[in-house]
Steps between C-alpha positions, in 0.01 A plus 500: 500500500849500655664143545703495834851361341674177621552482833237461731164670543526909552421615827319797516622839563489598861205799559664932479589612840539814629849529600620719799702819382656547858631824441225673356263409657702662861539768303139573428423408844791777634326737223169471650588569874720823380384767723296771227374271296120372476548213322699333201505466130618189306585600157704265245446365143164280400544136648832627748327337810358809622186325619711255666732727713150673632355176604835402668501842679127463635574126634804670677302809644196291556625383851477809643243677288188419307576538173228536227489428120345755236527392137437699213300392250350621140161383602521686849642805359183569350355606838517707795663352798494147235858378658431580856151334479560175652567680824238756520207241644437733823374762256125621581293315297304832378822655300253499189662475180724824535831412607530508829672777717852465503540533929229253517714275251821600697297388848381210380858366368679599807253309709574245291883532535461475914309247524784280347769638791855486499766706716569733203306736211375231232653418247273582117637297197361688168590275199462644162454835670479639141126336499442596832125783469641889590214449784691202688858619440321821691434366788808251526673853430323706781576198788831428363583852521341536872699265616199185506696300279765417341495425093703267260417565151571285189543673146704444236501939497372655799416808306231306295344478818153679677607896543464386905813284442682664304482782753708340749760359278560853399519601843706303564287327753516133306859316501632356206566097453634415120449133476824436232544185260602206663875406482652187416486359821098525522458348159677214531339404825156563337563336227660201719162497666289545233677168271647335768804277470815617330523766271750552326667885481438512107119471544529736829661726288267537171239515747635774719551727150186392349305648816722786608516413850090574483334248734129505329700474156698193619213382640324479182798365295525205762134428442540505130816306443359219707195445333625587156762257565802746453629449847537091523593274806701219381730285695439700823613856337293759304628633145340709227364357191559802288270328206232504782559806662313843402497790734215728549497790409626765789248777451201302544599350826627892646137607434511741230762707660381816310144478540495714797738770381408836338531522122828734522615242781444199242696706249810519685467139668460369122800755401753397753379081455624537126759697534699466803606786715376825382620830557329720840469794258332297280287371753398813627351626148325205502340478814416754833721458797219359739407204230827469497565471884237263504642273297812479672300495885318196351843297408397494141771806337864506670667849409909481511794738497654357187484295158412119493737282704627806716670674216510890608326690296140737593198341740268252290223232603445153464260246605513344785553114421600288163119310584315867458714616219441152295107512651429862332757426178214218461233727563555746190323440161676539227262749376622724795867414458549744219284785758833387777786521227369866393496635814844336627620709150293789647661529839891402354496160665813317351665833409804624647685165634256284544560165653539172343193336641333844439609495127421106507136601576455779291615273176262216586195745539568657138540138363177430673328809338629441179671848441854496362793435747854649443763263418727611776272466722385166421839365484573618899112360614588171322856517683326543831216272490789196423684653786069434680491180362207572276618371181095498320573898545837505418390337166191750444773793542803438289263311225330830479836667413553559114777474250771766575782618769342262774442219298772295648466563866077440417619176307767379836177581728270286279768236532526478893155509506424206274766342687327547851200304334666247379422605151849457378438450146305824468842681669682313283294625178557857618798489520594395162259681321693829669850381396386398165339856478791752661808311590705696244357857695527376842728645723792256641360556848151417374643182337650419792161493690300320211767223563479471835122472522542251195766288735227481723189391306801271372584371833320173500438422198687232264807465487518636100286802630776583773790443318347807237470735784842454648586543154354835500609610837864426423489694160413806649788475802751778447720480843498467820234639757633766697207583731157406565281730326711381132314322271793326497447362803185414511588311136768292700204381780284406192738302339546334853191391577355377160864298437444371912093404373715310230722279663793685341674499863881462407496849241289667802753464762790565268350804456351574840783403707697858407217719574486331826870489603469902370267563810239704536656785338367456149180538651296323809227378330710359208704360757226316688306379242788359305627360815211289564451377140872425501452281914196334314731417147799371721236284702385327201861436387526347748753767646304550825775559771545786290120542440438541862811760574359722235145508622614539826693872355155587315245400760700740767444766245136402444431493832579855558177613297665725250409337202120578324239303562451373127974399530417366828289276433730386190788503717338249783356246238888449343584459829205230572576316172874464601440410879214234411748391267762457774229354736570800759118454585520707826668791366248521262216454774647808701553749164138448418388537878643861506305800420640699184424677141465148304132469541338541204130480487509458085570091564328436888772527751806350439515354882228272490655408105855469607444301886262286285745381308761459770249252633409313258840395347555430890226235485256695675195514288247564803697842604558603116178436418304786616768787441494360162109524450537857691771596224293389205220732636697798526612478144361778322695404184374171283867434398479060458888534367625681783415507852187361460660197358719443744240563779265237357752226428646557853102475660446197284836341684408627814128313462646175393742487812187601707304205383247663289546377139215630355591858583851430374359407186271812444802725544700334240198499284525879541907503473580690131619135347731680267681613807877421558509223181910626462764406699568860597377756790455517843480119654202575762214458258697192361532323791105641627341323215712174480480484886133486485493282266736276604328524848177384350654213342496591140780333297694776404874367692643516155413814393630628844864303424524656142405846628782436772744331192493838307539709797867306611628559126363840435731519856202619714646296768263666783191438280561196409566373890156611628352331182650210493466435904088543420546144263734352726306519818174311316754286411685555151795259505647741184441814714677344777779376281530888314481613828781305605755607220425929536764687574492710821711740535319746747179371586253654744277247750236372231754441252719338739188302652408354154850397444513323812114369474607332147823351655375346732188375298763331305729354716257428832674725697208502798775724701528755229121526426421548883762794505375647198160464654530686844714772312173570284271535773710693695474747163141418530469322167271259611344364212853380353632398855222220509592408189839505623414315819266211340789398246669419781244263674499360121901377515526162561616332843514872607665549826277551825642849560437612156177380546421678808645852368330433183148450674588810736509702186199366380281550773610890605466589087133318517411690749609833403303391140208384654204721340195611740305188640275339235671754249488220225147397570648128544392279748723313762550139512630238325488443081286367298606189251482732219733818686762227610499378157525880315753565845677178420586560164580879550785389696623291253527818294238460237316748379143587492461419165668199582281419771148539342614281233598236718211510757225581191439879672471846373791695577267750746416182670887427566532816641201494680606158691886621504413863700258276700797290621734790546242633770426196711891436493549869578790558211521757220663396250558131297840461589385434852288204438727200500590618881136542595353224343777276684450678830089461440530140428735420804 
């Protein structure tokens, strides 16, 4: 059974509603008073809302007309006249057990249909019209065709239909409704309904691809993840529990999608499923042009003028949706997946130039059959399922590739893929294994490669580990990159980002700072991507006027979309690093809020990771919260020394400043501890996981000051600032005092606030620390412009209009902080002997440790009583408390 999480009790999901589809439904409604026509037929794919869009068209028609419902059903199919039988009771009563005549049938239903009135012909609803007896869809013909009524049909393929029926929609005599997928916009306001409350875009999102857009499908994926516990409501938002979560599978919920289909039909359905789009001429051996043309009237089979993606090339088909290719993929046994790969082979499917998806499927079915697969081939499928995301069948293809000419790119392709699953040992062991077998006969440019993809299963590891790659890389550097597509060049970005993951800043803008005074001309991606690992390597010197005119060059060129989606993505993270660095939170806010090529699915989406983070080392644990949770769920890679990491030490900071402890301290149960034990790398994670656990009152100050310590003499002036300014504002008299004595030669606003936070820490300079406090809210740090604001209020004797500036502060950050009402699950009022006492003793700067063992608690209980206190008080973080308890007592 699934426990609802901390918080407050789960309120139930609100009931499926039928949402209006404005436009369609006029458009069904203009279809259906087009002069010629008898009636209407609404086609679309299993589950679309068909059903829905007819009953929204009778409500609309039924103020004029009467409107009547005929359902088709299995049972009723069985006999004559079995669907039109609830409204033949003025039959004679001596029609013996013959069926009866159809005029006295027809009679009887048209006195039926007057006696109901309306200004206008009625209105006939047939649902499931392929279950409808040929007897009733005879009659329903004959009057719609006389002009007695009008008729709305319901199918997902009209010509699977009685012969009556299909008549007329060859005639021409029925119009044509497609009910299509819903967009975007219609999910997330169903899904909105459905969950109620917030939602946050990442779970939008993996539901929206998970269902196709299919409202039945979403339906059932709603249902599921609530009661399975996948989709959770904690705090007042709703996030995925991907250890919970298990999707159904898609063909059973589309109905057996080939049951109704003809055995050639099947054939080709199965065909195109498993191997993308297939050729018209192959198409047409395979199946007559009406079966064919059925298919395609019934929205199942689209046929285009081109290859996949709109590539010219000769006419072939596809299926109509991602849901109905995955539901049929599902569908075929592998006994009968040997049957499809023999006749693809038959009818040259994949010959020619065959597309990369089509190739991609084609390579998966003969892996699946067991017969042997090319090497070529298998290198390209494994290439373009990593470019898919689908690094299980990436793996299965280049691990099926044997010793010989494409043993290295099968061994690189291994490598990524292990990578992608976090299983960085097991790229690591391939790796070596192929240099210890054919270093001395690879090729420079295949050397070249093996090192790069070695950099990067290098990249966060120890230091030792990284100092052997960049080792490697620089052995095998021969001159300068002249142009993008050099190995050369992409050598040089290598060597970049593993020494940047190193901390070896001052060596990486020595040697960045030519390529990017050269200008683009060596290359625009070289140029951008250097440029933003040099903005970040200046920021963490320290260097960050400099920093921040550099990223300003790269980020116009970024922004003008040129770059790949994979460099793009590369190219806005350096920026990120070095503009977090410099505390330009808004700038980073409004890259991340425009659309672009960064987004890549492989790691969640790199909005809700990046804003999450901008939040949460702005104090705002509440906001960061749920794009946190919503980024964690979208990861489709387990990498805990990587993003992952990161994500879960910045979620477990973002819980502690939003009161809940306990959640805090699952995350950083989860957090790899091996993580980030050097002094070197990126200084986000660092300060995540000593944030959170300074915020939950762990006593860990010193550990923070040392960190800090090495940063200022390794010179990683930048670094060290944000590190140090974490120690200083719980109040570390040493961080203050190192603080104090860094030089500053360019600093950007955070640097420049800590500086001025520590000075006037140390010298009670109220003034100072009321100036330094309005400046960071107006940047919208809020979390360090409390603390910023309460040292003031804790100088001595401090003058009344520091006072009043330094309470104006506090009160507009509060507010922008404050989380959604009864967010903590703490009750209002005033505290409790034993929270005063924890509250009282926080202030004094003790630690939890230090508190249990003086009060004779568990440390849980401390922090139990302490995030008690911070809720009735309304603060969010411990350096807060000496203000608030004085201002409670008074």
């Amino acid at each position: 059974m699934h426990t609802p999480p901390r918080g407050g009790p789960v309120a139930p999901p609100g009931r499926w509603t039928v949402r209006p589809r404005p436009d369609l439904l006029a458009h069904a409604l203009a279809e259906l008073a087009r002069p010629g026509v008898v009636g209407i037929a609404v086609t679309g794919e299993a589950g679309s809302g068909k059903t829905t869009l007819a009953t929204q068209v009778g409500a609309a028609e039924g103020a004029r007309c009467a409107v009547l419902l005929v359902r088709g059903t299995s049972l009723a199919a069985r006999h004559p006249y079995g669907a039109l039988s609830p409204y033949l009771d003025g039959l004679p009563a001596d029609v013996g057990d013959s069926p009866p005549d159809p005029l006295t049938v027809t009679r009887a239903l048209q006195l039926r249909l007057r006696g109901l009135g309306g200004a206008t012909a009625p209105l006939v609803v047939v649902d499931n019209v392929d279950q409808v007896d040929e007897h009733s869809a005879g009659v329903l013909g004959a009057l719609a065709g006389s002009g007695a009524l009008r008729l709305l049909v319901v199918a997902d393929d009209v010509t699977t239909g009685p012969d009556a029926v299909v008549d007329l929609w060859r005639d021409g005599l029925l119009g044509a409704v497609v009910v299509h997928p819903w967009n975007a916009e219609e999910m997330d306001a169903a899904i909105r309904d459905r969950l109620g409350g917030p939602v946050p875009a990442g779970v939008r999102r993996h539901l929206q691809e998970s269902s196709d857009g299919n409202p039945m499908l979403l339906r059932h994926l709603l249902e599921l993840g609530v009661h399975s516990g996948g989709l959770v409501r904690s705090h007042g938002s709703w996030t995925i529990d991907p250890f919970r979560w298990s999707a159904p599978e898609a063909g059973g919920l589309l109905d057996a999608p080939l049951a109704r289909w003809t055995a050639a039909q099947r054939q080709l359905l199965e065909l195109v499923a498993l191997t993308d789009h297939v050729p018209l001429t192959a198409v047409d051996r395979l199946l007559p042009p009406d079966q064919l043309e059925a298919l395609q009237r019934a929205g199942v089979v689209v046929v285009e003028a081109g290859r996949a993606g709109g590539l010219p090339g000769p006419p072939t088909a596809r299926l109509a949706s991602p849901a109905l290719a995955r539901a049929i993929g599902q569908q075929v046994p592998w006994a009968r997946r040997r049957a499809v790969l023999q006749t693809a082979m038959e009818l040259g499917v994949g010959g020619g130039d065959p597309s990369a998806a089509q190739e991609l499927g084609l390579a998966a079915l003969t892996l699946d059959t067991g017969a042997v697969l090319d090497p070529a081939l298998a290198v390209r499928a494994a290439g373009t399922a990593l470019l898919q995301h689908d690094a299980p069948l990436a793996l299965r293809l280049a691990g099926a590739v044997p010793g010989g000419d494409h043993e290295v790119a099968a061994t690189m392709l291994r490598s990524q893929a292990s990578r992608m699953l976090g299983l960085i040992d097991d790229a690591v062991s391939a790796l070596e294994e192929l240099r210890a077998r054919r270093w001395a006969t690879m090729s420079a440019g295949e050397r070249v490669y093996w090192a790069i993809e070695r950099a990067d299963t290098a990249r966060y590891a120890p230091t030792s580990v990284r100092e052997t790659a960049l080792e490697v890389l620089d052995s095998l550097r021969t001159g300068a990159p002249v142009t993008d597509a050099d190995p050369e060049a992409m050598l040089d970005v290598a060597w970049a980002s593993l020494a940047f993951s190193g901390g070896r800043y001052a060596e990486l803008v020595e040697r960045l700072r030519p390529v990017h005074d050269a200008g683009t001309s060596s290359g625009v991606e070289r140029w951008a991507v250097s440029g933003s690992l040099l903005a970040a390597g200046l920021a963490a010197l320290g260097q960050q006027q400099e920093a921040r005119t550099v990223a300003a060059e790269v980020a116009e060129v970024w922004h003008r979309g040129q770059l790949p989606p994979d460099l793009s993505m590369v190219v806005l993270s350096g920026l990120n690093v070095a503009l977090v660095t410099c505390g330009e939170w808004s700038r980073v806010r409004d890259q991340l809020a425009l659309p672009g090529p960064h987004r890549d699915a492989r790691n969640g989406n790199p909005d809700d990771l990046g804003l999450g983070l901008v939040h949460v080392l702005c104090g705002d644990g509440h906001r960061a919260r749920p794009l946190l949770r919503a980024a964690l769920a979208g990861f489709a890679l387990r990498d805990p020394h990587r993003l992952e990491g990161l994500a879960r030490a910045a979620l477990a900071w973002a819980e502690a400043q939003a009161g809940d402890a306990a959640a805090a301290r699952s995350e950083l149960s989860r957090y790899a501890p091996t993580m980030w034990l050097d002094y070197d790398g990126p200084v986000t994670p660092q300060l995540s996981l000593s944030g959170a656990r300074l915020a939950l009152g762990d006593d860990v100050q010193d550990d923070v000051v040392e960190r800090g310590r090495v940063l200022l003499e390794r010179g990683h002036l930048g670094n060290a600032a944000v590190v140090l300014s974490q120690a200083a504002r719980h109040g570390s008299a040493a961080a203050v005092a190192l603080l104090r004595g860094m030089p500053m030669d360019s600093p950007g606003p955070w640097m420049r606030a800590a500086r001025d936070h520590a000075e006037g820490v140390a010298t009670g300079d109220a003034d100072l620390l009321v100036r330094t406090a309005q400046r960071l809210l107006a940047a919208g740090d809020l979390g360090f412009a409390v603390d910023a604001a309460t040292a003031a209020l804790d100088v001595p004797d401090v003058a009344r209009e520091a006072e009043r500036g330094a309470a104006k502060v506090l009160q507009l950050a509060r507010r922008q902080l404050a989380g959604p009402a009864g967010d903590t699950g703490a009750v209002a009022g005033p505290l409790t002997r034993r929270e005063r006492e924890v509250a009282e003793r926080a202030a004094r700067r003790l630690s939890n440790a230090e508190i249990a063992a003086d009060l004779h608690l568990s440390v849980r209980t401390v922090e139990s009583y302490l995030q008690s206190a911070f809720g009735k008080l309304g603060i969010n973080s411990r350096t807060e408390l000496t203000a608030a308890l004085a201002e409670s007592a008074g």
